[in-house]
N, C-alpha and C positions, 0 to 999 in steps of 0.2 A: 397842598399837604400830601395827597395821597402821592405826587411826583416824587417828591421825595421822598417818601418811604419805598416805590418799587423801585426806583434808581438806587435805593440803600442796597435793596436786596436783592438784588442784581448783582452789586458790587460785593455785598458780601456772601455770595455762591461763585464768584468768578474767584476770589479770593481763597473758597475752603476749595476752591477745585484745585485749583495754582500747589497749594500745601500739598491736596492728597498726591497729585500727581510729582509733584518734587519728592515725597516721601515714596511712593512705591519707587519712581526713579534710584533715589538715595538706596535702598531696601533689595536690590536687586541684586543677586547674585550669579555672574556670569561662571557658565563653563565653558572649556573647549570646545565644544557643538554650537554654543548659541557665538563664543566669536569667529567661527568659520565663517556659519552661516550671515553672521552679519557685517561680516569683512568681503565675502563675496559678493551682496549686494548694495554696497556702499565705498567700497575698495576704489582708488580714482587709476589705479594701474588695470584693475580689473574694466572699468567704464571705457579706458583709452584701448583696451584693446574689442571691446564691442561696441566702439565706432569704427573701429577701424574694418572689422565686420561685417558693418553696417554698410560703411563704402562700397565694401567689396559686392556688395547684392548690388549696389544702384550701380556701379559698371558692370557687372553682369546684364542688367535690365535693358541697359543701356547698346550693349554689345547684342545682344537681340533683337532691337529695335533696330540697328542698322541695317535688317534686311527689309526693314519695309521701302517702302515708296515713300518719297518726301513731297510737300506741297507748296507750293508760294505763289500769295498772290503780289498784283502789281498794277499800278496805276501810277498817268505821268499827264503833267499839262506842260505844252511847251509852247512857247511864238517865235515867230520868224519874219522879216522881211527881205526884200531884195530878189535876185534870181536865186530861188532855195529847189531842193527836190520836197515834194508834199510826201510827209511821212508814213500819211496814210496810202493815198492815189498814187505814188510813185511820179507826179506827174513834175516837169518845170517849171514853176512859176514864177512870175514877179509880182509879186505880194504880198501883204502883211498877213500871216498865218496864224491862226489858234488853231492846235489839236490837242486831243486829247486821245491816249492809250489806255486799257484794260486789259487785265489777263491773268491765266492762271499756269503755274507750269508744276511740271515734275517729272521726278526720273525715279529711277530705280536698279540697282544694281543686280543684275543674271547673275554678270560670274565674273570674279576678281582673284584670280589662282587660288580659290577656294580660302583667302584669308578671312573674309566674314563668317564664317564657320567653324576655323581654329580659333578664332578670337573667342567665340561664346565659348566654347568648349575649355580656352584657358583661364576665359573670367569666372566658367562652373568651379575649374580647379581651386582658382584664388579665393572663393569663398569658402571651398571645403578648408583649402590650410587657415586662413582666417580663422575657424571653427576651430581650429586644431591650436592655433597661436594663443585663440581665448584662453582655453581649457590648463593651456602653458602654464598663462600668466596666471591662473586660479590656482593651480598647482604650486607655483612659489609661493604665492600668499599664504596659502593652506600651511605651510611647511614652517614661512615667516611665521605665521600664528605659534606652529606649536613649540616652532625653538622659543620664542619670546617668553610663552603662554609657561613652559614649563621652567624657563629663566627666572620668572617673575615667584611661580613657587619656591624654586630654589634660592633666591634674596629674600623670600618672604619667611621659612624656616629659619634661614640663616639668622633673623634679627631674633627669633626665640632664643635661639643657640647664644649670640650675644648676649641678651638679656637675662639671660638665667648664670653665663657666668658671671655678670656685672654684680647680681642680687649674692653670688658667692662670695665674689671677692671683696664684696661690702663688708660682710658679716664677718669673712677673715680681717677685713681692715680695726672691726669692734673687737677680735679676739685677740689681733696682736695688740691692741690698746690696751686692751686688759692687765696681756702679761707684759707690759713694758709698764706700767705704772706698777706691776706688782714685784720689778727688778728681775722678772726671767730673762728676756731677751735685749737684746740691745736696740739702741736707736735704727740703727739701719733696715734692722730685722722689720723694722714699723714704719718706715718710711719705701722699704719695698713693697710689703705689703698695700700701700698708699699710690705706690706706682702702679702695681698692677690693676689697681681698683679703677685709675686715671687711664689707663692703658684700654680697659676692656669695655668701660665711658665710651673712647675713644670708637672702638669697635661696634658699638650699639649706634651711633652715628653714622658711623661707615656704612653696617646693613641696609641701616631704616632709608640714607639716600641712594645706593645701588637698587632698592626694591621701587623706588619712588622714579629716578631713571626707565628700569624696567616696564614701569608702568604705561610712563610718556612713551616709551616705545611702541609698548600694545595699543594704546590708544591710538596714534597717526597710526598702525595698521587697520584698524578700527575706523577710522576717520571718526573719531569722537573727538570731543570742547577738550582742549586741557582742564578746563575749567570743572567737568563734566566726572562726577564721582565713579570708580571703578572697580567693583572688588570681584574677586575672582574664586572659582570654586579649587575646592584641594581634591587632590588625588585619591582613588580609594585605596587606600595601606594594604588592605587585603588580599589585593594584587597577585598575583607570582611574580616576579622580577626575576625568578633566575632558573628557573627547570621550563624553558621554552625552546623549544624546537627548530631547526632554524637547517633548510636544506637548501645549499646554493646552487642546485639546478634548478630544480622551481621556480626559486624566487628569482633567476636571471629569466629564465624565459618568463615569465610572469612581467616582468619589468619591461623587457622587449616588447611585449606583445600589449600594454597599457599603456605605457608612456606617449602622448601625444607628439610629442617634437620627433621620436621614431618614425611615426607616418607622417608628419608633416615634412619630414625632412626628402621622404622617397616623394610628396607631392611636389614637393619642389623639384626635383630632377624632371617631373612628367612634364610643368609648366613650361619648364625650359625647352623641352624638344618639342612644346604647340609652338613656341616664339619662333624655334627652326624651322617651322613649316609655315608660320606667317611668315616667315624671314624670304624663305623659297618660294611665293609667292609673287614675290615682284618680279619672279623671272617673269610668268604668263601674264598675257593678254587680260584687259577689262572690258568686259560687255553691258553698255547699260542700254537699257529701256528711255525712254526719254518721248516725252508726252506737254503740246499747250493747248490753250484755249483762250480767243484774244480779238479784239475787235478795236473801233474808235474813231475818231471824229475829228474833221476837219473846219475850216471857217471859209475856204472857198468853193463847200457844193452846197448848194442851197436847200437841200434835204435836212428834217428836222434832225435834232441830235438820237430820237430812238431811232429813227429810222435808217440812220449810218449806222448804228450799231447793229441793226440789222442785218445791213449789205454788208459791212465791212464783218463781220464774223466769221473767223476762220479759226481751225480746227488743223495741229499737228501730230504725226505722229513717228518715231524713228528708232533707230536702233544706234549706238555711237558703241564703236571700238575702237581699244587705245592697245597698241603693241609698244610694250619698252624695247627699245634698239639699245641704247648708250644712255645711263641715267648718274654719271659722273661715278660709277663702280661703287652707288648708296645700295646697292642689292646684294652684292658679293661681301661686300664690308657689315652689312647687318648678321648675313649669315654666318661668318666669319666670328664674329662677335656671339651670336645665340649659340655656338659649339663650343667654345671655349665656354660659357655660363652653362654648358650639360657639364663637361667636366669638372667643374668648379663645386655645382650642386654634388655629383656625386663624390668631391672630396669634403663637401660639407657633412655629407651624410655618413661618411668614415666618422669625422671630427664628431659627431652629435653622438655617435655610437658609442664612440671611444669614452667622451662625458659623462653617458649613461651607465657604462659599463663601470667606471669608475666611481662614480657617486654609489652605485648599488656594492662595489664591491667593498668603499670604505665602509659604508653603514653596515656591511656583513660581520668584517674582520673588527670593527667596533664594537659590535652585539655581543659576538661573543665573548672579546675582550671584557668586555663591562660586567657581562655575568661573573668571570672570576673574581675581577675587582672587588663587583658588590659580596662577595662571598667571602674573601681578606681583609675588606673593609668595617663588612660588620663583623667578626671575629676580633679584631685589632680595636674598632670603638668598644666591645664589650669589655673587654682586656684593661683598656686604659678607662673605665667607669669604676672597674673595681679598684684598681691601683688609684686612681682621685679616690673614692669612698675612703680608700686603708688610709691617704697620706693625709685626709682629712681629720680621718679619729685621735690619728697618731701626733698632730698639730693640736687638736686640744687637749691632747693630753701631754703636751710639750716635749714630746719622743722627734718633732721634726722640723727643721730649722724652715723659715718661709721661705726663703730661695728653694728649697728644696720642693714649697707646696703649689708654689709658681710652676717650678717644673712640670710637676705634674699636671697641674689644671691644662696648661697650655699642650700639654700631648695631649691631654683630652680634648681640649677645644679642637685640635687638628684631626683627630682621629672621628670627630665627629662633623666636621665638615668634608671629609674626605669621604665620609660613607652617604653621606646625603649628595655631594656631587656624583657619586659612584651611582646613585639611586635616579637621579635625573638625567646619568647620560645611556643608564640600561635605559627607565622610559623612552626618553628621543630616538635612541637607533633602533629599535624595535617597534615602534610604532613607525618610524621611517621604514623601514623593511616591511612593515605593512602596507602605508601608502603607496610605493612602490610597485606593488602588485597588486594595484586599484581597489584596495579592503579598506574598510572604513576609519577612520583613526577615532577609538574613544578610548578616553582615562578611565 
C-alpha cells in the first residue's frame, strides 16, 4: 500500500511539473535578442560552420606535429629451409631456420624546402578565416532573424487591419439590411455590401495564414518543433522611425572595417601565397634524420634466445637526402596552379567588396527612401481615416451610395497597409545599417 501511494506521487509531481513547464513554455514571449541569441546557438548553419572550425585547429595540430620525429615498432617471425642466407648471422646455410627480428625505428625531418613550416603557418591562417567564416554565417542568420522577425510583425498587424475592417464591413452589411427592407436602397446596393463583407472574410484569412507561414519560417531559423508554440514580442511605437541620421562615409568605412568576409577574403589571398611557397618547395632538397634499434634470433646458434638478443643488438644512426632532378614537371605545375589561385583570391576579394559595398549601399538609399515614405504614408493613412469616418456618417444617413463606401474603406485599407509596410521597411534598413557597422540591433 505504501508503493502505491509514493509511485502515485511521484507520478503526480512528474505530471504538475510536465503542465508547469508546458505553461511557462506556452507563456513565453520571444523578442528579437532572445531569437538571435537562441538561433546562434542552435542554428544548424551556424554548428556546420564551427565544425568546420573545428577541422581547421586539428589540421593545424596536425600540421605541427609533422615536425616531430615518428616512432615504429616491429617485430617478425620467419622459417626457412634449404641453402638460405641466415637473417640474422648473414651466414649460408642448409637448414631449417626459425628467426625471429625486433626493433624500433624512426626519422625525422631537418629540412624539406622549408614546407613544414608554411604548412603550419597556412593551417594558422585557415583557422583564423575559419573564425571569420563562422562570424559570416552568424551574421546572415542574425540578418535572417530580423527580416523574418520583423515580417512576422508586419503579417501580424496586418491581421488586426483585416479584422477591424471585416467587423466594419459586417455592420455596413446590417445597415444596408436595414435600408433595403425600409425601400432606400436597391438590391445591389445590399448585395455589395455582402461582397465586401465576403471579400474582407477573405482577407482575414489571407493575414492570419501569411503570419502563420511567417512564423514556420522564424522557427526553422530557430530550429524549433513546428509543433512548438511561438509568440513574439512587438515593437516599441515610441520609437523615432524618421529624424535619424544617417552618414554614408561612416557607415561605409564602419562596414569595411566590421564585416568579417572583408578580412577573411584578404586571408584568403595570404593562404594562397603559403601554398606558393609550399608549392616552391619541391624545388629543394629533403634532409632527414633517420634513427633504429633492432636485434634477434636465430635457431641455428645454440645460445639461448636472451642471449642472441643480446649479441645481436644493434643500434643505427644516419642522415638520408633526397634531391628532386625531374619529378614528371609535379613541382612547376603546382606552382603554376598556387599563382593563378593568388589571382583569383584577389579577384575574389574585388568581388566580396563590390558585395559589401552594395548591400551597404542599398540599405543606405533604402533608409533614407523609407523615411519619406513613412512621412507620405502616414499623412495619406490619416487623410483616408478621415474620409472613411465622413463616408461612414454620410452612409447612415443615406447621403452615400455603398459602392461609394467600398471605395472608400478600401483606400483606407491600402493606405493603411502601406504605412505599416512603410513602418517595417524604415525598421529593417536602419537597423540593417546598424548591424553593418557592428552596433547592436534592438527594437
Amino acid at each position: 500500500m505504501k508503493l502505491y501511494i509514493i509511485l502515485a506521487s511521484v507520478l503526480f509531481a512528474q505530471i504538475s511539473f510536465g503542465q508547469q513547464a508546458d505553461a511557462n513554455s506556452a507563456s513565453k514571449i520571444w523578442s528579437l535578442e532572445d531569437c538571435i541569441d537562441y538561433a546562434i546557438k542552435n542554428n544548424i548553419t551556424i554548428k556546420d560552420a564551427t565544425l568546420n572550425k573545428t577541422i581547421t585547429e586539428v589540421d593545424y595540430s596536425k600540421s605541427k606535429s609533422a615536425k616531430l620525429p615518428d616512432l615504429f615498432g616491429s617485430a617478425s617471425q620467419g622459417y626457412s629451409s634449404g641453402t638460405t642466407i641466415d637473417p640474422i648471422t648473414s651466414d649460408y646455410v642448409s637448414d631449417e631456420i626459425h628467426n625471429t627480428n625486433i626493433g624500433i625505428n624512426s626519422s625525422m625531418t631537418l629540412f624539406q624546402g622549408n614546407q613544414l613550416n608554411n604548412q603550419v603557418k597556412q593551417n594558422k591562417l585557415l583557422v583564423e578565416q575559419s573564425a571569420l567564416l563562422q562570424e559570416e554565417a552568424k551574421n546572415s542568420i542574425v540578418i535572417s532573424i530580423l527580416e523574418t522577425y520583423l515580417q512576422t510583425l508586419f503579417s501580424k498587424e496586418g491581421i488586426a487591419i483585416a479584422e477591424n475592417n471585416l467587423k466594419a464591413s459586417e455592420q455596413e452589411v446590417i445597415q444596408a439590411k436595414s435600408r433595403l427592407d425600409a425601400g432606400s436602397i436597391a438590391l445591389s446596393d445590399y448585395t455589395e455590401a455582402q461582397s465586401q463583407a465576403a471579400t474582407n472574410k477573405f482577407n482575414v484569412i489571407s493575414a492570419k495564414n501569411d503570419y502563420e507561414l511567417n512564423i514556420i519560417s522564424l522557427k526553422q531559423l530557430l530550429e524549433l518543433s513546428p509543433l512548438e508554440d511561438l509568440q513574439i514580442e512587438t515593437v516599441d511605437e515610441n520609437q523615432d522611425l524618421i529624424n535619424l541620421e544617417l552618414n554614408k562615409e561612416v557607415i561605409y568605412a564602419n562596414a569595411l572595417a566590421y564585416l568579417p568576409e572583408i578580412e577573411a577574403s584578404n586571408t584568403n589571398i595570404i593562404i594562397n601565397e603559403k601554398e606558393l611557397d609550399i608549392a616552391k618547395g619541391g624545388y629543394l632538397p629533403t634532409l632527414s634524420l633517420i634513427g633504429s634499434l633492432g636485434s634477434g634470433y636465430t635457431s641455428i646458434n645454440d645460445n639461448t634466445f636472451s642471449d642472441q638478443l643480446d649479441v645481436n643488438f644493434n643500434q643505427k644512426l644516419g642522415l638520408s637526402l633526397s634531391i628532386p632532378i625531374f619529378n614528371r614537371n609535379q613541382t612547376k605545375s603546382a606552382v603554376q596552379i598556387a599563382t593563378f589561385n593568388i589571382e583569383k583570391a584577389e579577384i575574389q576579394k574585388q568581388t566580396v567588396e563590390k558585395e559589401v559595398i552594395k548591400k551597404v549601399e542599398t540599405a543606405y538609399q533604402n533608409a533614407l527612401s523609407s523615411q519619406e515614405q513613412l512621412v507620405a504614408a502616414e499623412a495619406s493613412q490619416d487623410a483616408a481615416e478621415q474620409s472613411y469616418n465622413l463616408a461612414q456618417k454620410k452612409y447612415e444617413l443615406g447621403d452615400l451610395s455603398t459602392t461609394d463606401l467600398v471605395v472608400s474603406q478600401n483606400t483606407y485599407t491600402n493606405a493603411q497597409q502601406n504605412y505599416l509596410q512603410s513602418k517595417y521597411l524604415n525598421i529593417l534598413y536602419h537597423q540593417l545599417l546598424q548591424f553593418y557597422q557592428g552596433n547592436e540591433i534592438k527594437l
